[in-house]
Structure formats: structure tokens, C-alpha cells
C-alpha positions as CSV (number, residue, x, y, z in Angstrom):
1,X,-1.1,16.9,-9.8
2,X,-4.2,14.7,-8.9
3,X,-4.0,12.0,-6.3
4,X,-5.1,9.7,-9.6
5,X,-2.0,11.1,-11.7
6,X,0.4,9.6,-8.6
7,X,-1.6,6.4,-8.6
8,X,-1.7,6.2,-12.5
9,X,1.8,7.7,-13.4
10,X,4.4,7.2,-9.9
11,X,3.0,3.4,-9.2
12,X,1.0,1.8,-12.1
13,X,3.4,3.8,-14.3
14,X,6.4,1.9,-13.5
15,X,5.1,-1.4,-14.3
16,X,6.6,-2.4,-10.8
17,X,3.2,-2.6,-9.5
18,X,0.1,-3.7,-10.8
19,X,-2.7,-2.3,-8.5
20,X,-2.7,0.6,-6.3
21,X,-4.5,2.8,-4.2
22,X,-4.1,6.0,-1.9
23,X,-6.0,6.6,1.4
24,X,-6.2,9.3,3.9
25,X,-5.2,8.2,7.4
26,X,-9.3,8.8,8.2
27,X,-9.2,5.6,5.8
28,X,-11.3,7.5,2.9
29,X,-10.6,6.8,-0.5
30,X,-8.3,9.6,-2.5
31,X,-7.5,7.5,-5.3
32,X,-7.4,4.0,-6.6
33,X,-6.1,1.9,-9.6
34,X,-9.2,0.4,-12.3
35,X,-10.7,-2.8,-10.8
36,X,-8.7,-2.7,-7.2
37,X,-11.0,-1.9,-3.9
38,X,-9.7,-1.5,-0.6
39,X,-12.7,-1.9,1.7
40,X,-13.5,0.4,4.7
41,X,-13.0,-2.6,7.3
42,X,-9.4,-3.2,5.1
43,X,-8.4,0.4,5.3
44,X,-9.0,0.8,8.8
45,X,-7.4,-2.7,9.6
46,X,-4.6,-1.5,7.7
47,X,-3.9,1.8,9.2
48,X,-4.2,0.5,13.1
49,X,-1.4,-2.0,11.7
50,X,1.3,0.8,11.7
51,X,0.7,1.8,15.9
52,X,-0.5,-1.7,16.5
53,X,0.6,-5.1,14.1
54,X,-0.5,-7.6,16.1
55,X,-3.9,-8.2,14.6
56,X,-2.5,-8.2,11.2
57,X,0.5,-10.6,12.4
58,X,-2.1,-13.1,13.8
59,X,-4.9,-12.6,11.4
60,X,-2.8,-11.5,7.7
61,X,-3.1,-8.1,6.2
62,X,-6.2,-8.3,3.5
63,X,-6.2,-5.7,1.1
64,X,-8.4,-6.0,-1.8
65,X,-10.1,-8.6,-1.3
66,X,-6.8,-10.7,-1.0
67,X,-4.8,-12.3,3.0
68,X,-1.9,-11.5,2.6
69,X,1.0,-13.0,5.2
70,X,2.5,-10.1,7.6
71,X,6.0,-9.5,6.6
72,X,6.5,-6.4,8.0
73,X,4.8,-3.9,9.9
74,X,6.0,-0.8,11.6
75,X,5.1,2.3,12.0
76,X,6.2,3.5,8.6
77,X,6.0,0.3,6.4
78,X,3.7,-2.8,6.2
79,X,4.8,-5.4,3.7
80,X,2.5,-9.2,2.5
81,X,3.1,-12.0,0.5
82,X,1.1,-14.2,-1.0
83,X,2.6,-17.3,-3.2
84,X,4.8,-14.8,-5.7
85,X,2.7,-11.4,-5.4
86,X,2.8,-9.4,-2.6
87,X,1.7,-5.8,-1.0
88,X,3.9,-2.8,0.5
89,X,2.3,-0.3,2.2
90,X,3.8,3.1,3.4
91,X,2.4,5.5,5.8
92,X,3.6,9.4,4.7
93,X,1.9,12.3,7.0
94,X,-1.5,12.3,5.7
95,X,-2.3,9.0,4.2
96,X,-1.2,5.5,3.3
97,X,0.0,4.5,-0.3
98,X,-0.8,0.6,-1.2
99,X,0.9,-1.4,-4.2
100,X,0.0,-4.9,-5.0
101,X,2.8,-6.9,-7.5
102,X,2.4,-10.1,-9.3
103,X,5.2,-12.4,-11.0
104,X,7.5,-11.3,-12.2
105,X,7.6,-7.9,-10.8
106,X,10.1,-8.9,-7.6
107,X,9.6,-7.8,-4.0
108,X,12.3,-5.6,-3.7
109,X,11.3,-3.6,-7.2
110,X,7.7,-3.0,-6.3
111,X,9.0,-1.9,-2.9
112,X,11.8,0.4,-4.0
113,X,8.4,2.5,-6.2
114,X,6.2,2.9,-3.2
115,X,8.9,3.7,-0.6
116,X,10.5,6.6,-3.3
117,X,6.8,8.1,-3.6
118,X,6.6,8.1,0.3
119,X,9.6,9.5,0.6
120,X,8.4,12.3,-1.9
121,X,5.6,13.0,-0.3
122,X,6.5,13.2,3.2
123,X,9.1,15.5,1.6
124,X,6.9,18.1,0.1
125,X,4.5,17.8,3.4
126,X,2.0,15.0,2.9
């Protein structure tokens, strides 16, 4: 399976989130959703956030051209909101999975799709 096939099928596909994107932990591009573009200086922002959430906590998380409020931010998990959309971000061995949601998709939903792919992959070695 292609890196597109888990962004198209295991996120987009459960119509729990409406853009996504994979990137190695190097912060390159594996895979991405139509139309959604997580800049190098967003990637690399991001990816610091899991050893180090202060900047993010401070500054918001942007992702896709969108701030984002810091909800959570470990070294596993890093969670936005904005108004009734939001982000979750998961960190697996090798890279970072990222799904934005919009109204009415709720929090916990879109949440509950990229934690189970993590999960997955961290499972089979990624």
C-alpha cells in the first residue's frame, strides 16, 4: 500500500477528516490530501512540538496555512482547535500523520481515525 492509499483510504476515507497529510520525521512530504500543504517551516515546527511544546503553546500550531490553539502536545500526540475545526497529529516511528476536521465531524471522531492509523503503524514498524 502507498503512503497516498493510507492518506486517501484510512483518513479522507472515513469522512472523519477532511484534509490530511503524512511526513517523515526529516519533515519531507510522503503524502498529502488534494488542495492541503503543510509548509517546510510548519513541518519542522510541528515535529520539534512533540520533544519541545512550548513554542507551539505560546505561538499556536499552524498547519496548512491555518493557527491553530495548542490543545495538546506530547511526545506522541499534538491536538488544535480553531472555532469548530480542529487538527490531531500523531507521531509513529518514522513520521507524523496530520488530520484537519471541520463541523460537524467532532473532535473526538476525527481523533479516534488518526490515533487507530498510528497505532497501526507503529504496530507493523513505522
Amino acid at each position: 500500500m502507498s503512503w497516498q492509499s493510507y492518506v486517501d483510504t484510512n483518513l479522507l476515507g472515513t469522512r472523519k477528516i477532511t484534509k490530511a497529510a503524512i511526513h517523515g520525521l526529516d519533515g519531507s512530504l510522503w503524502a498529502t490530501s488534494k488542495g492541503f500543504s503543510v509548509t517546510p517551516t510548519e513541518a519542522q515546527a510541528l515535529i520539534k512540538a512533540f520533544t519541545d511544546a512550548s513554542g507551539i503553546r505560546a505561538n499556536g500550531l499552524h498547519v496548512g496555512g491555518t493557527k491553530y490553539i495548542a490543545l495538546r502536545a506530547d511526545d506522541r500526540s499534538v491536538y488544535g482547535k480553531k472555532g469548530s475545526g480542529g487538527v490531531v497529529t500523531v507521531k509513529t516511528k518514522q513520521c507524523v500523520l496530520i488530520g484537519a476536521y471541520e463541523e460537524p465531524i467532532q473532535p473526538g471522531e476525527a481523533t479516534k481515525v488518526v490515533e487507530g492509523l498510528a497505532d497501526y503503524l507503529i504496530g507493523v514498524g513505522y
